[in-house]
N, C-alpha and C positions, 0 to 999 in steps of 0.2 A: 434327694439329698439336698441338707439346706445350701446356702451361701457359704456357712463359715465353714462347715464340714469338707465342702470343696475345698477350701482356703486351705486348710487342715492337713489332707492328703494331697495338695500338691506343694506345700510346705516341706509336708514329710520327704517327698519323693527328690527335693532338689539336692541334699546331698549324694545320695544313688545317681543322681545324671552325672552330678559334676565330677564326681572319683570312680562312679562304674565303669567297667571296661564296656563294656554295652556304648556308652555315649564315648568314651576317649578314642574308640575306634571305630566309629560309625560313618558308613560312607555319605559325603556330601557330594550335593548334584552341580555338574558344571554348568556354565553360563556360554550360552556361542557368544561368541563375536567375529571380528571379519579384522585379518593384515592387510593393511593398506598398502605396502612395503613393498614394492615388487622383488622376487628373486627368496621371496622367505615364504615357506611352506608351513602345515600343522603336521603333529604326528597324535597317537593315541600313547596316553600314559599308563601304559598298560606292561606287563609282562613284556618282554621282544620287543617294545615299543623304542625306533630309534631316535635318539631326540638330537642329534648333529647332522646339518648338512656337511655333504663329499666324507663322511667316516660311517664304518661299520659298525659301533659302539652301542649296544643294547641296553636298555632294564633288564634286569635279572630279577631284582626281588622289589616291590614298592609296599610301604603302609598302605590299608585298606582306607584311610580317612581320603585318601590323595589318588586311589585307582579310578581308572575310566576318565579323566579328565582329557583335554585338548590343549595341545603343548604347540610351541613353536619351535621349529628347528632353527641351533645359531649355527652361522658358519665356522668351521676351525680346515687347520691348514695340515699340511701331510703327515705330521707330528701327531695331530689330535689337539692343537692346541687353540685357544680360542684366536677368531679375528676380528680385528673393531669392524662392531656393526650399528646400527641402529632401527631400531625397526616400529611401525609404527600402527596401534590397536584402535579400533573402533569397537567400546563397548554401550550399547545402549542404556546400562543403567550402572550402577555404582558396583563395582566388585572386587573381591581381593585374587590378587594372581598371584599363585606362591612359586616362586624362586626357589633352588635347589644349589646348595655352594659345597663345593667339594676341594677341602684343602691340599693343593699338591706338594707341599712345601709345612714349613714351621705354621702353626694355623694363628690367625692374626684379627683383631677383634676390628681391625680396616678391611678387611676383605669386602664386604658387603659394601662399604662406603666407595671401592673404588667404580660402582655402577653406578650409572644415571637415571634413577626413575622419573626424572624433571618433575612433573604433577604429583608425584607419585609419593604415598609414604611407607616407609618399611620400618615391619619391628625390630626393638634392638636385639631381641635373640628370637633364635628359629623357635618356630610351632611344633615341630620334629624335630629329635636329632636323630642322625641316621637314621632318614626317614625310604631311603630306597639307595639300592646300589645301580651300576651303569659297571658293564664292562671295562677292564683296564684300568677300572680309579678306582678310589676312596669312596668311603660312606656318604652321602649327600645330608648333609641339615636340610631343612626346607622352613623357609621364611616366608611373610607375609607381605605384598605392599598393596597398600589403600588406592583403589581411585574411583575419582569421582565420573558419572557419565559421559562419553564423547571418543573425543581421539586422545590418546596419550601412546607417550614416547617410554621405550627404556633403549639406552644405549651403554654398550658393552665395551671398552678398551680393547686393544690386542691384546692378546697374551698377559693377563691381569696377573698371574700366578696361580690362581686358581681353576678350579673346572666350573662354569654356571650350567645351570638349564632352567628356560622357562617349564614351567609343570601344566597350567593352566589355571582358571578362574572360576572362581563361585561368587556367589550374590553376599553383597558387603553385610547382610545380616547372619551370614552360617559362620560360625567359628570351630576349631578345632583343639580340644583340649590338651594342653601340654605334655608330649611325653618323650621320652626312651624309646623306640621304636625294636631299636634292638638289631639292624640288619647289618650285617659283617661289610667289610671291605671285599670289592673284588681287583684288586690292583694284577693279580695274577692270572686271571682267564680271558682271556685272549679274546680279539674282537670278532664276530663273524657279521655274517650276510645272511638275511633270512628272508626268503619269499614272503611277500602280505606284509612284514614290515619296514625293511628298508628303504629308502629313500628311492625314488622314481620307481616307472612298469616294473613289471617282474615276468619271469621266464615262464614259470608255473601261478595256476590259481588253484589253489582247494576248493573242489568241488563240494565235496563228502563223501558219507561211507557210512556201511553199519556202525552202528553204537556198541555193536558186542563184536567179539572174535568171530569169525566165519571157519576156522578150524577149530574145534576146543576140546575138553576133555568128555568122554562119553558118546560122543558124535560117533556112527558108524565107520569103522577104518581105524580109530582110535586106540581097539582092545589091544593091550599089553607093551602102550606108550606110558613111559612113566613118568616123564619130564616135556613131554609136549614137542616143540621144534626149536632147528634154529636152522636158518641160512638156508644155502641151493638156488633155485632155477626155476623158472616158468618158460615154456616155449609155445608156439601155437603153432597147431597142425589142420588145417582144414575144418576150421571152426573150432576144434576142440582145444584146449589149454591143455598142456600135459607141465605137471610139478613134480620136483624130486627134493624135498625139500630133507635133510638131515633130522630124525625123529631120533631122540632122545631115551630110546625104548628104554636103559636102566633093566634093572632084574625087579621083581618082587621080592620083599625082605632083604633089599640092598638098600643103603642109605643115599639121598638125592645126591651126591657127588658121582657117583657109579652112574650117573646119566648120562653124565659127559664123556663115559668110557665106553658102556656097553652102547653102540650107536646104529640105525641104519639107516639107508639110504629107500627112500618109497619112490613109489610112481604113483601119483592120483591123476584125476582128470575131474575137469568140469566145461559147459561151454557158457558159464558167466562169472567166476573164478569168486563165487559169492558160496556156492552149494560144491562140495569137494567129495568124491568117491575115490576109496584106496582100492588099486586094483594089485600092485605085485612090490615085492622088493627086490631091486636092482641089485643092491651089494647089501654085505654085513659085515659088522665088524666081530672080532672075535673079543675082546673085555679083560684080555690078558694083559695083567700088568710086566712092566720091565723085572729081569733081572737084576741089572745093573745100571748104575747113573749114566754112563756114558754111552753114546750110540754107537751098542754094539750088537755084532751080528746074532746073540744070544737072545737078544728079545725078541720081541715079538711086535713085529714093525707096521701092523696092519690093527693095533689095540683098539684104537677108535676110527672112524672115517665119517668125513666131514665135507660138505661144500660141494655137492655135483654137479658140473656144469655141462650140459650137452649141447653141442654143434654137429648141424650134418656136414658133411664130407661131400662135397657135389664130386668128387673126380673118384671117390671110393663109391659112392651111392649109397652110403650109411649114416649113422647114428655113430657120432662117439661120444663117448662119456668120460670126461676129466673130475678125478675127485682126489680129496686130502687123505693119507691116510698117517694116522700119530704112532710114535711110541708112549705109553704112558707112565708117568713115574708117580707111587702112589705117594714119596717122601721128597718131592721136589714141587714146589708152587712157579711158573703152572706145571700142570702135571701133563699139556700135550708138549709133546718135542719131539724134534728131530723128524718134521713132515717130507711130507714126501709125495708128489703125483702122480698115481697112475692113468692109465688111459684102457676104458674098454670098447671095443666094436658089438652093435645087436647083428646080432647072426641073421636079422631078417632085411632085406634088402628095401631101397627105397624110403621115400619121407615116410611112409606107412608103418615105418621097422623103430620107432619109437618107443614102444614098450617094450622091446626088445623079444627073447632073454638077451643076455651082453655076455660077453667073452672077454677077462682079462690078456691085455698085452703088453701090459707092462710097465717100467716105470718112466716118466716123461722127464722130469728133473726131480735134484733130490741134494741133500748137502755134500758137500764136498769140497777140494779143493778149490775150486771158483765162486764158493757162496762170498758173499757180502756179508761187512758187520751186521748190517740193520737186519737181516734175516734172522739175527739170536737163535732163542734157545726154539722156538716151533720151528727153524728149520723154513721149509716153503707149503705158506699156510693156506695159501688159494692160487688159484690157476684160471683166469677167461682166458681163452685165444681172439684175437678178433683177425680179420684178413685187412692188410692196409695194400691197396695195388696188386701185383704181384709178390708182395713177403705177407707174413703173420707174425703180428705182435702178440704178445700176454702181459696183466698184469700177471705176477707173482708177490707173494702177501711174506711179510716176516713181522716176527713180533719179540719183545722179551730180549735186547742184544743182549750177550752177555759185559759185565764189568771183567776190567782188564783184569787179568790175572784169574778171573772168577772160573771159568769153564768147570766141571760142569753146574756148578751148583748156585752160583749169584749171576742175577741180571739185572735188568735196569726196566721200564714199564716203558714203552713205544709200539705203536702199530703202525708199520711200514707198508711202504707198496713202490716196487720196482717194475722195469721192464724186461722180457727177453723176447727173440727172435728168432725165426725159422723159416726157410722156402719151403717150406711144406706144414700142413696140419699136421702129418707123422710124426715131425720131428726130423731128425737131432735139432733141440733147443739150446739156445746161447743167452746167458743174461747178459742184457748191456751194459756200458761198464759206468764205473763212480762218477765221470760225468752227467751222467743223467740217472743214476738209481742212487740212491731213493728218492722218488719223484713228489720230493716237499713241496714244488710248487702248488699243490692240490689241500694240505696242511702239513706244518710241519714236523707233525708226529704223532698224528691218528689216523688212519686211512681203511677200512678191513672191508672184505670180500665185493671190489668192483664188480659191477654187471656190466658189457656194452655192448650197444645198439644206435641205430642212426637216424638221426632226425630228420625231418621233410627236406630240410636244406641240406642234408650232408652231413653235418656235424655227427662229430662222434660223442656222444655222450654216454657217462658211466652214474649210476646208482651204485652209493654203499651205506653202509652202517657209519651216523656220524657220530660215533662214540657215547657213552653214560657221563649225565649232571653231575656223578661222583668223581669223573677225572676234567670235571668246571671243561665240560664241552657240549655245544647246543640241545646233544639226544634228541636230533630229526633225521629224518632219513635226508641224505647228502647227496647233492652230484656235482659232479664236474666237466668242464667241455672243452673238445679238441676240434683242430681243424683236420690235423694233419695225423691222428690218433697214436702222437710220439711229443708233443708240447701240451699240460692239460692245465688249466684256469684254475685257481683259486676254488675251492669249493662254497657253493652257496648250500643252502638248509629251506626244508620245506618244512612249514608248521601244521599239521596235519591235526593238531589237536583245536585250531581255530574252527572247525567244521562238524570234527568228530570227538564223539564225549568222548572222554581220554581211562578209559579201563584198564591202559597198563601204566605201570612205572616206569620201565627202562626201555625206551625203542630200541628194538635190534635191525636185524639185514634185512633190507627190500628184497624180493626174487625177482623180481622185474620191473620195467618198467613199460608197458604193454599198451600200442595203438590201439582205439576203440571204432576211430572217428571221428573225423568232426573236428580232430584236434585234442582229443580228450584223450585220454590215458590211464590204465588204471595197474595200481601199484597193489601186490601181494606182500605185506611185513608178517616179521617175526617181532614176537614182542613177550614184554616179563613183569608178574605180575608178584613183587617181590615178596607179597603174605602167601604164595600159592607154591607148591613144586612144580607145577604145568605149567608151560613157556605156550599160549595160543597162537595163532594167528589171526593178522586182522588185512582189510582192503580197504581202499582209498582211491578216490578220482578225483584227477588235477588236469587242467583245462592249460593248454599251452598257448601261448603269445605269439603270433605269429610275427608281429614286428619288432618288437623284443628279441626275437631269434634272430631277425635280419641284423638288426642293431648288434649283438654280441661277434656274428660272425665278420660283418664289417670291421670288429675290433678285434680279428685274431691274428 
């Protein structure tokens, strides 16, 4: 090809750079450098990436021009609000570091000016607007400022009005073509704590896991599941795992909604909880719809059945088995209510009596005159007992309160979790009272089907479901930790998709969280794969911090 014909076709080519979406959103590569600044740290601008020291405050969604960069964390104070800082960069050659301003207030063409980039030059209008969201705030612009190689300063006022974050740096010759980005406000989803990115050690490391489900559809054990899993239990018996996880069986030439009715309860086993064999099932549900809206003795109180949790009994010498059982209403959303726990015994004696068969005995708790508002319309949705000393706690799950006046038919969206009590695994069960249930400390209004078990030190810690992206809440699996397994922490979030290719859309319920070794751990999920009617399962290993542990229970 001559000279000029090159000339030609890359003549042609420049308007397609400069307005193709191809080049307006093509990722640039960052630049290291090194904080000189003692007390100020880097994060990753990434997804979960937290970009504030002392807050929980995540990226949620960022422009692909500005992904994967190296940000610095600014300090801000118990509010979330910024504190004068100053902090100070060593970059080896010329670069632009873009700045992210987020107006909390009337938006003001000074904002930008009340920073100090001293060397530094910034453009008059961002390179992005709404070029990434952060929890709790506004849409971020993202701006540009020049510098030249060396040290340079940028220093931040108190509480300027506005939110900043440094984003990170690229070589002074990459630019980023002007656009729209398009990313919403999150000023209403609430801050979390996420293992791998928040600020200082973390309690878990994601180790990995299969890339695909290790339960899924077609797999042996499988036939005449029609909606795959949700929720249940893992336990270990002398090497072997035994899972009773909630199978979604559904009918043939039922519509996928009749998944969540017609239900049963399996027993598989495996002994590396990667390869799963169904050997029996435990309970069933019968798929009969309500009568009547109201919970009355006319339906049929056993429609679906959900969540089975098994504990042996050391002073019985058995197996019991706590599970959900719904009434369902095919003209009420949601359509489980009015839960309720029973409890069964395996007629076969000793830790061996695990596969049972099981023998119902009855019902453990159930609504009534002593429910709680936050129980609503599912009534009591989950049941763990765990032994504290000589009493036993349970969490107990409610969801759906109803609105005043509403019964039976309007409620309100909440997943609760309380406590009650008993001197005996038998029962009679007591829920504890409004001082302490619903136990928001943990969050304050998503919490579904705890697991707990006890860490090397003691600690009691609980795995659940940390709720779906669609109610702007993290979708990792959650836990939370106790000393005293009646006061629980804040829930943190494990990110499980930093390790493991991410095959589902909506995390569901962990069944456990299961010693390996070593320290290491390995988690059974439920999870949904929202183009599919099969709900798979998947497994994951996460590697625990031993001084990190020390560290949290020193602070309980």
């Amino acid at each position: 090809m001559t000279f000029m014909k090159k000339l030609a076709l890359m003549l042609a080519l420049i308007p397609l750079l400069a307005v193709g979406e191809s080049f307006a959103q093509r990722k640039i590569s960052p630049v290291d450098y090194t904080v000189l600044t003692p007390g100020f740290n880097t994060f990753e601008t990434v997804k979960y990436g937290n970009p504030y020291s002392g807050n929980y405050r995540s990226i949620l969604e960022i422009a692909p021009e500005i992904d994967g960069l190296q940000g610095v964390r600014l300090p801000v104070d118990e509010q979330g609000k910024l504190k004068a800082a100053e902090v100070e960069l060593n970059f080896n050659r010329a670069v632009k570091v873009f700045i992210g301003i987020a107006a909390l207030g009337e938006s003001t063409p000074e904002m930008l000016a009340k920073l100090n980039f001293h060397n530094g030059k910034a453009t008059a209008r961002p390179v992005l607007l709404n070029g990434l969201s952060v929890t709790e705030l506004p849409a971020f612009d993202v701006y540009e400022v020049s510098y030249k190689a060396g040290t340079q300063k940028i220093t931040v006022p108190a509480d300027p009005g506005f939110a900043a974050v440094i984003l990170g740096a690229v070589s002074s010759g990459q630019r980023i073509a002007f656009r729209d980005a398009g990313i919403e406000d999150q000023e209403d989803y609430e801050a979390f704590y996420l293992d791998d990115f928040a600020e200082g050690p973390h309690l878990f490391t994601v180790i990995g896991g299969p890339d695909e489900p290790v339960v899924e559809e077609g797999m042996p054990g499988t036939e005449g599941i029609q909606g795959g899993f949700e929720g249940g239990a893992i336990v270990e018996v002398n090497g072997v795992y035994h899972m009773f996880p909630t199978e979604r069986a559904g009918q043939i030439g039922q519509p996928a909604k009749y998944d969540r009715v017609k239900t049963k309860i399996g027993h598989w086993t495996s002994t590396d909880m990667i390869h799963w064999s169904r050997q029996s099932t435990i309970v069933e549900a019968t798929g009969i719809y309500a009568v009547s809206h109201y919970d009355n003795p006319m339906n049929n109180r056993r429609s679906a059945i959900w969540s089975y949790m098994p504990v042996f009994s050391e002073e019985n010498n058995r197996w019991y088995g706590h599970y959900l059982a719904y009434t369902t209403d095919e003209d009420i959303h949601p359509n489980h209510s009015f839960g309720r726990i029973w409890r069964c015994e395996s007629t076969v004696e000793g830790i061996e009596g695990i596969g049972g068969p099981y023998t119902d005995i009855g019902i453990v708790i159930e609504p009534g005159l002593d429910s709680q508002w936050w129980e609503g319309r599912q009534g009591v949705a989950s049941f763990f007992p765990y032994q504290v000393g000589d009493r036993w706690l349970s969490f107990i799950s409610g969801a759906f309160p109803f609105k005043e006046g509403g019964y039976p038919f309007e409620s309100e969206r909440g997943w609760y979790v309380g406590l009650a009590e008993s001197d005996r695994l038998e029962g009679p069960w007591t829920r504890l009272g409004t001082d302490v249930n619903p136990t928001v400390s943990i969050h304050p209004w998503f919490v579904e089907n705890p697991i707990v078990s006890r860490l090397p030190n003691g600690l009691y810690i609980a795995v659940f479901d940390g709720g779906p992206e669609y109610l702007k809440l993290p979708n990792q699996i959650a836990y939370t930790l106790s000393k005293d397994g009646l006061n629980w922490t804040r829930a943190r979030y494990i990110p499980i998709d930093v390790k493991v290719k991410k095959w589902w859309d909506t995390m569901r319920t962990p069944l456990c969280l299961m010693p390996l070794g070593d320290d290491v751990y390995g988690i059974v999920y439920a999870a949904i794969d929202n183009d599919r009617r099969y709900h798979p399962m998947g497994y994951v290993e996460v590697k625990l911090n031993r001084e990190v542990l020390d560290q949290l229970a020193e602070q309980l």
